[in-house]
Structures are given as C-alpha cells and as structure tokens.
Short mmCIF file of the C-alpha atoms (twelve columns), coordinates in Angstrom:
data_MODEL
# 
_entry.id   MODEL 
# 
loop_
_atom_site.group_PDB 
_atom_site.id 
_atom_site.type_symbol 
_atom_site.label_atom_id 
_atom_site.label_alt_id 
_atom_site.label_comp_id 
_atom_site.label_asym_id 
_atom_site.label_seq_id 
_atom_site.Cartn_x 
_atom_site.Cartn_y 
_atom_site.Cartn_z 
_atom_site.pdbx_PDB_model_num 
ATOM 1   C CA . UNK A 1   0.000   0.000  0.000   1 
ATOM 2   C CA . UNK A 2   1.486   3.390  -0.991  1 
ATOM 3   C CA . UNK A 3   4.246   3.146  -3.085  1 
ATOM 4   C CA . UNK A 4   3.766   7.017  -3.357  1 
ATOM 5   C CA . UNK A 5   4.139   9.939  -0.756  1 
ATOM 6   C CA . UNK A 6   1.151   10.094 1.561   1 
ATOM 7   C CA . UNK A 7   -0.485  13.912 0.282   1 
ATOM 8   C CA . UNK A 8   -2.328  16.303 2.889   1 
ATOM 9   C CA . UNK A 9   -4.834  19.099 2.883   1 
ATOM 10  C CA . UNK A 10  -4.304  21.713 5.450   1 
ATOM 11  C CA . UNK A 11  -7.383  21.776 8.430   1 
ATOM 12  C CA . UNK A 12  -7.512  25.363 9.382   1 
ATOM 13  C CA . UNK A 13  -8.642  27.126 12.864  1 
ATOM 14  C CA . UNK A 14  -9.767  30.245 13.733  1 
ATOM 15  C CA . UNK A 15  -7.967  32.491 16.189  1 
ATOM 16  C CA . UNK A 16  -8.737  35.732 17.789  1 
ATOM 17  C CA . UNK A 17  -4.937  37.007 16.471  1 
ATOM 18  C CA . UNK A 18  -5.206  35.547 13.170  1 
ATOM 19  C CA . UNK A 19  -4.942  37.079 9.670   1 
ATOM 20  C CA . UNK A 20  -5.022  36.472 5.973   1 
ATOM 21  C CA . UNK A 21  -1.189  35.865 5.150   1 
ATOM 22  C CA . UNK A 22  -1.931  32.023 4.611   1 
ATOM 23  C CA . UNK A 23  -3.719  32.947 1.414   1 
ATOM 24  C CA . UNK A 24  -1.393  35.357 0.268   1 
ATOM 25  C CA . UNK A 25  1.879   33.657 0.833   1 
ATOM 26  C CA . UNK A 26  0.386   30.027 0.439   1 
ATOM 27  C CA . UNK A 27  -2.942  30.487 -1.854  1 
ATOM 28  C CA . UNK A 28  -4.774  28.452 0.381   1 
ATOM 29  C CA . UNK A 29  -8.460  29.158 0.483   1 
ATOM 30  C CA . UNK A 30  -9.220  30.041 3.564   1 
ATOM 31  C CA . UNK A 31  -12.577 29.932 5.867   1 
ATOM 32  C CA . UNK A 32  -12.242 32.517 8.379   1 
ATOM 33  C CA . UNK A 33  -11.487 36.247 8.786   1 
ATOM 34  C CA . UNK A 34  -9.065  35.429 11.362  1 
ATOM 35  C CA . UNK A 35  -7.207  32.206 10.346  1 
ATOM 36  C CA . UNK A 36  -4.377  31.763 12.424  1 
ATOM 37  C CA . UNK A 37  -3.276  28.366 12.211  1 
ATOM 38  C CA . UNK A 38  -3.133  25.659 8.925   1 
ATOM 39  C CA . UNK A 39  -2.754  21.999 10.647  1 
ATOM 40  C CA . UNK A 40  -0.838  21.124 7.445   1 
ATOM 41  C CA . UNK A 41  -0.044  17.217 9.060   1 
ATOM 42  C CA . UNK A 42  -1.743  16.717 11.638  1 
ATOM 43  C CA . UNK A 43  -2.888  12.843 13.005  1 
ATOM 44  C CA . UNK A 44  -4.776  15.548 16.071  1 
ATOM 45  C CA . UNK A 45  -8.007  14.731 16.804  1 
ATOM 46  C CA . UNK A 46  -8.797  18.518 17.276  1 
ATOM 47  C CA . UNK A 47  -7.944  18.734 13.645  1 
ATOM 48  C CA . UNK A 48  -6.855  15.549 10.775  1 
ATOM 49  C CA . UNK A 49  -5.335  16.878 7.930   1 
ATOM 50  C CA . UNK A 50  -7.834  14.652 4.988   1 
ATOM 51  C CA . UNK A 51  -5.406  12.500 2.446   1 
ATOM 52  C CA . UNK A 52  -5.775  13.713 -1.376  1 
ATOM 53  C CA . UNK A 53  -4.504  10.559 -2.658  1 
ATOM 54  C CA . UNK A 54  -4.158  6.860  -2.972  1 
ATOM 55  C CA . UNK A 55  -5.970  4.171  -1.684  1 
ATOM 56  C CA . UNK A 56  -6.977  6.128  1.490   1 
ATOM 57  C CA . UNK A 57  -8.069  9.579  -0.556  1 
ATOM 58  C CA . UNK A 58  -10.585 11.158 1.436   1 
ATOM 59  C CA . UNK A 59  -9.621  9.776  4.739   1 
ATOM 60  C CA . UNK A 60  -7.824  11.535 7.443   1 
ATOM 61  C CA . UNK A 61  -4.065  11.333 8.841   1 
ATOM 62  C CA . UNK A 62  -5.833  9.836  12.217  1 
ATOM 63  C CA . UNK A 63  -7.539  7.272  10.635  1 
ATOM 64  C CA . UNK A 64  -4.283  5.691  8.826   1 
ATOM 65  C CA . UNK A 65  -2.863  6.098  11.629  1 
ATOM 66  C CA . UNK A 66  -5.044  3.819  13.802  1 
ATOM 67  C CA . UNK A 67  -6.358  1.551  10.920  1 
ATOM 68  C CA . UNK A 68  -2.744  1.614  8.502   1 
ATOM 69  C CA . UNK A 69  0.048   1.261  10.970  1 
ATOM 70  C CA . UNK A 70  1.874   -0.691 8.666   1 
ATOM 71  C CA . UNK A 71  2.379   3.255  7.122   1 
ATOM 72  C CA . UNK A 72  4.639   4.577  9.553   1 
ATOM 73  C CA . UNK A 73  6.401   1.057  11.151  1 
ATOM 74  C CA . UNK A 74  3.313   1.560  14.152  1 
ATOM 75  C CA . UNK A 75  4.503   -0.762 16.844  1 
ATOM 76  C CA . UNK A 76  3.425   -1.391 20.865  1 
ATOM 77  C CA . UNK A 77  6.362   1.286  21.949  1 
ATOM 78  C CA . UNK A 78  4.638   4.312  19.513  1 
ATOM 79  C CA . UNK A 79  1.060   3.220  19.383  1 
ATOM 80  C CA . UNK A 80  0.093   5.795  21.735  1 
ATOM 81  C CA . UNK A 81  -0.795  8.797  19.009  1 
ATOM 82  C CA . UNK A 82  1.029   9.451  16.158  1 
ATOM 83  C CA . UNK A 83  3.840   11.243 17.373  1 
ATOM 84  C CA . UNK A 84  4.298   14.406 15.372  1 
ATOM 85  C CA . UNK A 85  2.119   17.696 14.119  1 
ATOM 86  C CA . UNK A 86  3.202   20.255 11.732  1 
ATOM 87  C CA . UNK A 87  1.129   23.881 11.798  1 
ATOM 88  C CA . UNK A 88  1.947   27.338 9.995   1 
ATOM 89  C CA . UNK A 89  0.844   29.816 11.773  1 
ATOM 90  C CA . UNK A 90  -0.129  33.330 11.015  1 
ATOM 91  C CA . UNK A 91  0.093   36.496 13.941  1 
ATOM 92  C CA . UNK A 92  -1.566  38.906 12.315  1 
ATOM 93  C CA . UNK A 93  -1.307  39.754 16.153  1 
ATOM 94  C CA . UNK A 94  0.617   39.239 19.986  1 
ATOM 95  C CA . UNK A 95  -0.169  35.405 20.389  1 
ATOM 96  C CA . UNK A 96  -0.660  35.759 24.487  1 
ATOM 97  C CA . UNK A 97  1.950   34.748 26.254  1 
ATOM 98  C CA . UNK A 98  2.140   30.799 27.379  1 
ATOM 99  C CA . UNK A 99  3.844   27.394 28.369  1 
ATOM 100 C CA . UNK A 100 3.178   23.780 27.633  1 
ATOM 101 C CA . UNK A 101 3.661   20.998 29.919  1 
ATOM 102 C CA . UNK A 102 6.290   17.812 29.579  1 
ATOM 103 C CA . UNK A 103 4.670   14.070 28.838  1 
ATOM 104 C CA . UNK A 104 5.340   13.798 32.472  1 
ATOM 105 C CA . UNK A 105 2.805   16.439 33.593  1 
ATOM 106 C CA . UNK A 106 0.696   16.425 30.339  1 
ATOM 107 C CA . UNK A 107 -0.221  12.158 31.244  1 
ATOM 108 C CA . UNK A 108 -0.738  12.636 35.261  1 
ATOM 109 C CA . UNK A 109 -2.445  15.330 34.843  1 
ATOM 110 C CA . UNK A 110 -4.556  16.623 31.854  1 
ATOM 111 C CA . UNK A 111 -4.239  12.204 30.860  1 
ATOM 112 C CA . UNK A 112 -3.028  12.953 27.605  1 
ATOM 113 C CA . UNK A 113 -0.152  11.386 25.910  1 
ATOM 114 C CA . UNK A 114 2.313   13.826 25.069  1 
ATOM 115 C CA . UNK A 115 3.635   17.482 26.411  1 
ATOM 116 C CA . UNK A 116 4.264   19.858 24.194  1 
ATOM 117 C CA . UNK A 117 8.178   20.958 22.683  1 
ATOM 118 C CA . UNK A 118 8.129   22.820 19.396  1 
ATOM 119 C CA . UNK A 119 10.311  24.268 17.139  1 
ATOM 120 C CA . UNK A 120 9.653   27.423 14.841  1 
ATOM 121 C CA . UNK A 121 11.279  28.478 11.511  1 
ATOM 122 C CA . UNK A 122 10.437  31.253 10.690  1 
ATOM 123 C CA . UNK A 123 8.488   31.826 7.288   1 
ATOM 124 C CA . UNK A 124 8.188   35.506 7.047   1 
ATOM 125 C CA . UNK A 125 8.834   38.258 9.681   1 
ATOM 126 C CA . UNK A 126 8.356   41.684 9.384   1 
ATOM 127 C CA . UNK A 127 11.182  44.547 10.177  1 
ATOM 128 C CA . UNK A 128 11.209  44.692 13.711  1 
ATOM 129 C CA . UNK A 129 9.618   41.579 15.071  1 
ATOM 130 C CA . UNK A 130 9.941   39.824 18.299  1 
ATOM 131 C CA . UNK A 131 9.238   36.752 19.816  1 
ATOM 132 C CA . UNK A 132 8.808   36.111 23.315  1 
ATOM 133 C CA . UNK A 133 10.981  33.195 24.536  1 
ATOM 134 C CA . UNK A 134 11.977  32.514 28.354  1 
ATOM 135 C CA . UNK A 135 11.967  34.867 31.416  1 
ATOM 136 C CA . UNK A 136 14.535  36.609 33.659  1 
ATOM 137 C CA . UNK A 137 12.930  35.115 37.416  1 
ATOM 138 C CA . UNK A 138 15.840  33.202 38.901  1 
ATOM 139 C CA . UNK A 139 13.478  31.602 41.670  1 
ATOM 140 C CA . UNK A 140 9.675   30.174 41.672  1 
ATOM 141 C CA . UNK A 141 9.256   32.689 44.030  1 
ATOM 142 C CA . UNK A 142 10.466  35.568 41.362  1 
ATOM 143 C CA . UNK A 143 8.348   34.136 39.175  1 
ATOM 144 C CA . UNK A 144 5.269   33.678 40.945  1 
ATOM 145 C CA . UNK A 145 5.825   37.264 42.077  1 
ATOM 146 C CA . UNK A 146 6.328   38.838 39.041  1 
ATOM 147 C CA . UNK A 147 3.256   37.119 37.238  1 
ATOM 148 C CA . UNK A 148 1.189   37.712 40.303  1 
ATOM 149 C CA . UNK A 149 2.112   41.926 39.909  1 
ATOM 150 C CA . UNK A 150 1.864   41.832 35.911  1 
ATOM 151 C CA . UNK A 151 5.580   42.849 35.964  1 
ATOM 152 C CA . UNK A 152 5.829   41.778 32.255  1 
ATOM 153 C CA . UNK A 153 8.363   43.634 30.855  1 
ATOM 154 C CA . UNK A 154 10.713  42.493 33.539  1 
ATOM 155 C CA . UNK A 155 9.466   39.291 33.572  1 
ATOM 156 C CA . UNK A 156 9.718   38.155 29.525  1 
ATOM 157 C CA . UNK A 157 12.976  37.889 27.279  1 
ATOM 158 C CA . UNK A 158 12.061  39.306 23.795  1 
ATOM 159 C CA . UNK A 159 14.193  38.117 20.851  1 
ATOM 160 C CA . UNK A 160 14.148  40.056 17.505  1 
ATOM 161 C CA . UNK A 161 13.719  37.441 14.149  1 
ATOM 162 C CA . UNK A 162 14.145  37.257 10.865  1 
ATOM 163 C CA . UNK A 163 13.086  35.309 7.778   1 
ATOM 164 C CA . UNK A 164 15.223  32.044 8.078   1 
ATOM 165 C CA . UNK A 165 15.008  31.788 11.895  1 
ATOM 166 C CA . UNK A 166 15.106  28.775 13.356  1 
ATOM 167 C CA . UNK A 167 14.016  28.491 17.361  1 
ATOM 168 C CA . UNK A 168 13.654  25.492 19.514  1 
ATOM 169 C CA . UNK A 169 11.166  25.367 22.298  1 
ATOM 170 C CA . UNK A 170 11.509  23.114 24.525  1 
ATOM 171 C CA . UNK A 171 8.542   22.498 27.205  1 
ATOM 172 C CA . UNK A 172 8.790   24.743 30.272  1 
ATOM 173 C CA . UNK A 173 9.746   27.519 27.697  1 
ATOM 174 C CA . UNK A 174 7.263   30.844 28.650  1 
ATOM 175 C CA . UNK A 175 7.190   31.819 25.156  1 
ATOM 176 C CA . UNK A 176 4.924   33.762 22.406  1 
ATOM 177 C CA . UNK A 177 5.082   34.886 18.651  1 
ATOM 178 C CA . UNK A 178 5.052   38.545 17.881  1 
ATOM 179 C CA . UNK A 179 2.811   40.074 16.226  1 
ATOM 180 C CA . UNK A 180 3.996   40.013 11.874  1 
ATOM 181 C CA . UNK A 181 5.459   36.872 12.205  1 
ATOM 182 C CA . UNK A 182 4.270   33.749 10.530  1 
ATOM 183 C CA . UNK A 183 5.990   30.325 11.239  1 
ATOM 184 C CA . UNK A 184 6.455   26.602 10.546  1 
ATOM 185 C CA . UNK A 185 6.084   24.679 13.570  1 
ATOM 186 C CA . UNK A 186 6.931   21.328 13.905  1 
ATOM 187 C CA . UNK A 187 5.708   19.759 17.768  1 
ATOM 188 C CA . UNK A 188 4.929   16.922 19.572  1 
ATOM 189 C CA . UNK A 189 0.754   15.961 18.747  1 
ATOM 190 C CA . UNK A 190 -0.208  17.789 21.998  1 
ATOM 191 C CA . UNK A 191 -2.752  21.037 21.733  1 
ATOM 192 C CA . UNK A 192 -2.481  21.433 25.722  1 
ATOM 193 C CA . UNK A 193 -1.649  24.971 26.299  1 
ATOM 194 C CA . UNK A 194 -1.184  26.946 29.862  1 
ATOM 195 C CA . UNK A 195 -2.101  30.826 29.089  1 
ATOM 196 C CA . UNK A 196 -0.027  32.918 31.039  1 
ATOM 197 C CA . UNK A 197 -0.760  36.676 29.703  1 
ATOM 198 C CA . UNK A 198 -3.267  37.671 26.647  1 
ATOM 199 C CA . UNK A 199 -2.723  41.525 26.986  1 
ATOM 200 C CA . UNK A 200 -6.385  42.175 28.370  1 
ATOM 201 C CA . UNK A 201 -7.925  41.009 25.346  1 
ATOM 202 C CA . UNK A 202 -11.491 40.693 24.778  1 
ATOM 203 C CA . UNK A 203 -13.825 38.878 22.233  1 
ATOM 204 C CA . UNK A 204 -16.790 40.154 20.660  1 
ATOM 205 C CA . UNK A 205 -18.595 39.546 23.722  1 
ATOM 206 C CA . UNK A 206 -16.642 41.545 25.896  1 
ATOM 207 C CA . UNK A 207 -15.243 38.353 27.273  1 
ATOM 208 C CA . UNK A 208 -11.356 37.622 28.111  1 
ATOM 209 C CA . UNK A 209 -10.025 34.654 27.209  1 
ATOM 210 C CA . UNK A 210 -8.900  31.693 30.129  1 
ATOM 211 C CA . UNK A 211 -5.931  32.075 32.131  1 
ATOM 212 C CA . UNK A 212 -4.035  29.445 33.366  1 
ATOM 213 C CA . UNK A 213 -1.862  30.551 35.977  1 
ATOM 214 C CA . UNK A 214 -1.136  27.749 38.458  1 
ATOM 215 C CA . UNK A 215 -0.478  25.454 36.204  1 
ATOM 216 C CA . UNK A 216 1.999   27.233 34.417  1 
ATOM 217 C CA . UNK A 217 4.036   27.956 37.469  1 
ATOM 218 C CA . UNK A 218 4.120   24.487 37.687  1 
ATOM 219 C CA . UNK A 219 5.583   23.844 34.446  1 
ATOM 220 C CA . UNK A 220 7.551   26.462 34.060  1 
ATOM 221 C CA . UNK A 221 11.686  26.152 34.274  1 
ATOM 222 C CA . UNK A 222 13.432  28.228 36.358  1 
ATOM 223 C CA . UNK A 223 15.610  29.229 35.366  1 
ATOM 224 C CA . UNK A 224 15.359  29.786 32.187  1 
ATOM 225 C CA . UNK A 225 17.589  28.125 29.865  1 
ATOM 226 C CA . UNK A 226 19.261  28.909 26.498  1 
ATOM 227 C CA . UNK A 227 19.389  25.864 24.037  1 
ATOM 228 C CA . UNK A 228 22.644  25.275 21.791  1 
ATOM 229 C CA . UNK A 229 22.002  23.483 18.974  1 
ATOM 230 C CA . UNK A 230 24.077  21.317 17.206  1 
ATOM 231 C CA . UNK A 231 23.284  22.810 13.147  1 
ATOM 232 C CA . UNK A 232 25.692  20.946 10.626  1 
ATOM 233 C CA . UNK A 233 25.393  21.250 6.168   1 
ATOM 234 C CA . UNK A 234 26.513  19.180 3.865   1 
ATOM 235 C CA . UNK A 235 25.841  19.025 -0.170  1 
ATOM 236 C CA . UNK A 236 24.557  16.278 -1.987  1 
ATOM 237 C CA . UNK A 237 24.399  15.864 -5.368  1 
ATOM 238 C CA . UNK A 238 22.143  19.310 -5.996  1 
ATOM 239 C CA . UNK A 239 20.931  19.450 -2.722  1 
ATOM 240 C CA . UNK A 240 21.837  21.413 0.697   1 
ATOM 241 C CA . UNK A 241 20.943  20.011 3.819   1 
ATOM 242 C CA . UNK A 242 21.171  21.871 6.990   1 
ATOM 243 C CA . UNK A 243 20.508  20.307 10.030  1 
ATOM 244 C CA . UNK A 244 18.035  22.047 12.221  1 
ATOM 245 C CA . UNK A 245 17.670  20.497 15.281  1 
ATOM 246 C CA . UNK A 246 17.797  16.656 16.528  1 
ATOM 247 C CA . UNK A 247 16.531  16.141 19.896  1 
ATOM 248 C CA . UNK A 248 14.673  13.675 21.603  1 
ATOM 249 C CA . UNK A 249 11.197  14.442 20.225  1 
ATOM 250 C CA . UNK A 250 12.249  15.292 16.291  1 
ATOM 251 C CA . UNK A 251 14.798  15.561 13.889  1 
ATOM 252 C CA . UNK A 252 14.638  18.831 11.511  1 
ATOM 253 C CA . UNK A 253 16.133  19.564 8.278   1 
ATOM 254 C CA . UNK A 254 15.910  22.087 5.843   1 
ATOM 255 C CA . UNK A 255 16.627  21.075 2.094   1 
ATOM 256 C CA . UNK A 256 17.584  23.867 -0.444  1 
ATOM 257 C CA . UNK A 257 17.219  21.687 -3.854  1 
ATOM 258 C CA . UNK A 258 18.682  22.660 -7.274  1 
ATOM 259 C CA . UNK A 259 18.809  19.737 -9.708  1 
ATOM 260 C CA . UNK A 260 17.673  15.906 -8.955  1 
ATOM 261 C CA . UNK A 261 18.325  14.039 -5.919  1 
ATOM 262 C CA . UNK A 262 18.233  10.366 -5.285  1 
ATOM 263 C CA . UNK A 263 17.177  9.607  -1.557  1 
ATOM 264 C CA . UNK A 264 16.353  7.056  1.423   1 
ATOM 265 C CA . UNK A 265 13.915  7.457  4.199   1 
ATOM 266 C CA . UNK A 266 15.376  8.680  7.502   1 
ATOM 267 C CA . UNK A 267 13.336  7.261  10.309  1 
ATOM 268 C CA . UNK A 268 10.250  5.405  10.725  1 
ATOM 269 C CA . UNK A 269 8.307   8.092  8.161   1 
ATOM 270 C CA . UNK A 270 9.490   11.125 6.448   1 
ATOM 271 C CA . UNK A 271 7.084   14.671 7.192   1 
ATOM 272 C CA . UNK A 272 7.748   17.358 4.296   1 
ATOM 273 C CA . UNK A 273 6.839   20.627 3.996   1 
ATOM 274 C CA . UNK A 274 7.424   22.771 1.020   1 
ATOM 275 C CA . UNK A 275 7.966   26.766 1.709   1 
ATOM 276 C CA . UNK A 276 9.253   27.580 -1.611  1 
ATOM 277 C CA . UNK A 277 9.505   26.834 -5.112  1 
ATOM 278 C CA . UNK A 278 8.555   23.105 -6.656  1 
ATOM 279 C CA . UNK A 279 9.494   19.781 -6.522  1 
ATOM 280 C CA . UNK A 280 8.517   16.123 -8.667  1 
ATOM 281 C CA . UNK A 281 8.863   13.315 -6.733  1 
ATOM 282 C CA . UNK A 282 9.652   9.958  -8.110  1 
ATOM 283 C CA . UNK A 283 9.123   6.354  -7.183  1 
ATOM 284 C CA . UNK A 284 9.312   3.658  -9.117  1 
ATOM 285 C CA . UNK A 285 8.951   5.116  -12.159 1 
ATOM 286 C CA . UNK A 286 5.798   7.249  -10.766 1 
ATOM 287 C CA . UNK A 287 5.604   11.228 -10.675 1 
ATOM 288 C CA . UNK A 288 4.240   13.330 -8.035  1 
ATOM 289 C CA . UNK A 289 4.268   16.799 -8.292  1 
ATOM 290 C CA . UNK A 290 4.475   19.518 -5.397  1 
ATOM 291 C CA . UNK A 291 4.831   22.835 -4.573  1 
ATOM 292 C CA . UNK A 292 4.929   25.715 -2.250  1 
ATOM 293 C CA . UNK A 293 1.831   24.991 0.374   1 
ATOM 294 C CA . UNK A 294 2.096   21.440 -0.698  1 
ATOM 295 C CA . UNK A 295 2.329   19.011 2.824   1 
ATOM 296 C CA . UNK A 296 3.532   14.896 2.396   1 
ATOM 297 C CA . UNK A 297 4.594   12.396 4.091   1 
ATOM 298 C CA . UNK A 298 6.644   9.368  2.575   1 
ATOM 299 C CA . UNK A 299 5.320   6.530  4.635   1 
ATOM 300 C CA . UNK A 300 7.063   3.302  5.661   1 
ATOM 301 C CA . UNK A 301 6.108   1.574  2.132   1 
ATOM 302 C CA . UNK A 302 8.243   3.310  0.720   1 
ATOM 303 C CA . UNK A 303 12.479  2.659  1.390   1 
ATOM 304 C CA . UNK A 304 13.886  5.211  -1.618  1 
ATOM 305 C CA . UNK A 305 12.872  7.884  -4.443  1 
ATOM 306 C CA . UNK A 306 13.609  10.813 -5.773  1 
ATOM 307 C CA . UNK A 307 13.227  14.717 -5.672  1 
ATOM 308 C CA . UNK A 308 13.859  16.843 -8.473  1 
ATOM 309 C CA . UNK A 309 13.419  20.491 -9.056  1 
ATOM 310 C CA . UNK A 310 14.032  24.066 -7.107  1 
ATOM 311 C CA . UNK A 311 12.287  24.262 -3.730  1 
ATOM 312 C CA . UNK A 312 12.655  24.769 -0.414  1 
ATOM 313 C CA . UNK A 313 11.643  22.303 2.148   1 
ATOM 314 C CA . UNK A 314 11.542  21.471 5.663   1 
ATOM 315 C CA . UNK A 315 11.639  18.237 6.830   1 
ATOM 316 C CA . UNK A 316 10.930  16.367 9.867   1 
ATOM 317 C CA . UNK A 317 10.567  12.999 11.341  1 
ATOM 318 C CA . UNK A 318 10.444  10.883 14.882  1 
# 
C-alpha cells in the first residue's frame, strides 16, 4: 500500500490574532477572517489533515494512523498517538503569552499522551519583530511574584527574528510569537496549552479569554535556559541540507534543492513541507508533483525515491 508519498490538505482554525497571510503567501483558500493556524499534518483529533490521494483519498491522517500502521512502522512502543504535528501559523497579532507541559505532567495530569516541545522556523517576519521566549525570574518565588504583579516587561525575554530563523522550544519555555510573524512549527501531537498573559484582550462579547496561571508555574523552568544546537550542512548531489535540530522528540532539516536528488527514508516516516519553489517526486517510475503549500509524508512503504526540481523544504521525522 502506498508506493507514493502520503499527500495532505491543510485543516484550518480560527484564532482571535489571526490574519489572511496564509492565502497570500500560500494560496490556500481560507474559511475565516481570522485564520491563524493551517494543521498542514496533523494525526490531532482537534484537527486531521484529509489525504488527497491513494488508496486512502478522502480519509484523514488519524484514521491511517489507527487503521494503517503498517504506514509509519506503528509498533506497541509508539502506538500511543502518532507522534508528530506540523502547523503554519499566522500572527496577524501578539499570540498571548504561554507554556506547555512535559509528557510527564501532560499524562498525570490533563491524561493525555504527550507534552508539548516545538520548534519554529520562521516563514516571514516583518522589520522589527519579536518573539517572546523565556523569562529573567531566577526563583519560583520571582516568578510567581512577578506574574502575580503583571511585571511583564521584567518578567519576559524578547528576541528580535528574521526570515530564516530557526528556534527550539523546549517544554517549560514561557514563550509567544510577535505580532507580523508567521511560522512553521513542527511539535509533539499535543494542543495542551497553559495561558499565562493575553494583553487584556477581549472577544466580541466583551469576554477575556482563560488564564491558566497555576499550572503554568508548575511547568515552568526556572531558570530559564538557552538551548545550543548542534546545526551541521553538507551538499549532496544538488541538494543542501542543513541540520536544524535533533533532539529527543524530532529531527529537523531544511533542504535547499537545485537539480535531482536520489534519496532514502530517515526514520520510521518522512514529514515534508514545502515553503518555496517546486518539486517532482519519483518512485518507481511514478511522478508526483508539489509545490509551495504542498504538505507529504513518505510513509514506511516506501524505502527510496527521488526529488527533483528548485524548492525549499523542511523536513521532519520521529
């Protein structure tokens, strides 16, 4: 089954600092105002991504998943949820400010599966942008203090970005993306999510949105710390591959292709995302054609193919 990559249409959700740069930059058609967020692959039950092709067209990424396992090498040790979830992400506005749990806390507590680390590259900034990522309290008690008085600008570290960015966020992490900023994130499957600040907002109703204060304390590390990453390139054939990040959650690459490109799979499944330009991908003879906006995944069934063209892409897997 699937001796092709696994296609994927984006799910899209609504949020109150959303904008319209996913149809601009990406020509997606979207359904609200105030998109902020394309699930692009996404095995979430809060939002499947559907499958365009193959034998499973029409179906979503959850229900391969659970009913296809032979797609991604599912075994007893990662039959828990499928593993990964890949968003772009539009702040057309101040996302508030907030901090996800570890699997520790995330299955004791909210009886989920996974915590939440991310990583962001960033897709499009404009001049001047910031993100929010990690705070100056040296002690729970500094922190708790500081949150408890509103003391924001002492209490958040603000990072200027550009285009080509690349952040890890590792959970614990009291971060937020700025407002002109739109991202590919690549995270654990996890949409638990401890609001810490949201600026006083208020929704049509008059109505703020949830804080989640004690939790977040909870989570929170303290200090903060700064992740080094280990980023390596190499060339091959008439491709650049930079490493991005490999931790314990992901690996991350991003692939600047010129020319063809004969490849195998790394890991149990491959997760692509293309940002720029177009590809054709081959396999066994069979083409596939993608482009910027264009989500895949080459599953398990597949051991080796090819990529040909000029595109960007960022890829991920377990």
């Amino acid at each position: 089954m699937y001796n092709e990559p696994i296609l994927l249409q984006p799910v899209f959700q609504e949020r109150i600092w959303g904008g319209q740069k996913l149809k601009t930059q990406f020509n997606y058609d979207l359904p609200f105002e105030q998109t902020g967020e394309a699930w692009v692959i996404s095995a979430h039950p809060n939002g499947p991504s559907v499958i365009k092709n193959g034998p499973l067209a029409g179906k979503t990424l959850l229900d391969a998943w659970e009913n296809h396992g032979s797609l991604f090498n599912k075994s007893k040790e990662n039959e828990n949820a499928y593993p990964l979830l890949v968003k772009i992400l539009d702040a057309a506005d101040d996302l508030s400010v907030q901090v996800h749990p570890d699997d520790q806390f995330a299955r004791e507590v909210e009886k989920v599966p996974y915590g939440k680390t991310e990583c962001w590259y960033v897709l499009h900034a404009e001049e001047g942008a910031e993100l929010i990522l990690g705070h100056h309290a040296e002690t729970q008690e500094e922190l708790d203090e500081m949150i408890n008085n509103g003391e924001w600008d002492q209490l958040l570290r603000r990072v200027p970005v550009i285009a080509g960015d690349f952040v890890y966020v590792p959970s614990g992490t009291v971060h937020a993306i700025g407002k002109g900023i739109v991202i590919l994130e690549i995270q654990q499957s996890s949409d638990i999510t401890y609001r810490v600040y949201d600026y006083e907002r208020t929704d049509a109703a008059g109505n703020k949105r949830e804080l989640h204060l004690d939790r977040a304390k909870q989570v929170t590390t303290i200090p903060h710390q700064d992740i080094t990453l280990d980023q390596t390139q190499q060339t091959k054939n008439g491709m650049e591959i930079k490493k991005l990040v490999e931790e314990t959650y992901f690996s991350v690459y991003h692939w600047t292709l010129n020319g063809e490109v004969f490849l195998t799979r790394d890991g149990d499944f491959l997760q692509a995302s293309v940002i720029g330009g177009a590809a054709k991908i081959t396999i066994d003879g069979n083409h596939f054609e993608v482009e910027k906006g264009s989500h895949f995944i080459i599953p398990a069934t597949v051991e080796e193919f090819i990529i040909s063209g000029n595109a960007e892409i960022v890829v991920s897997h377990s």
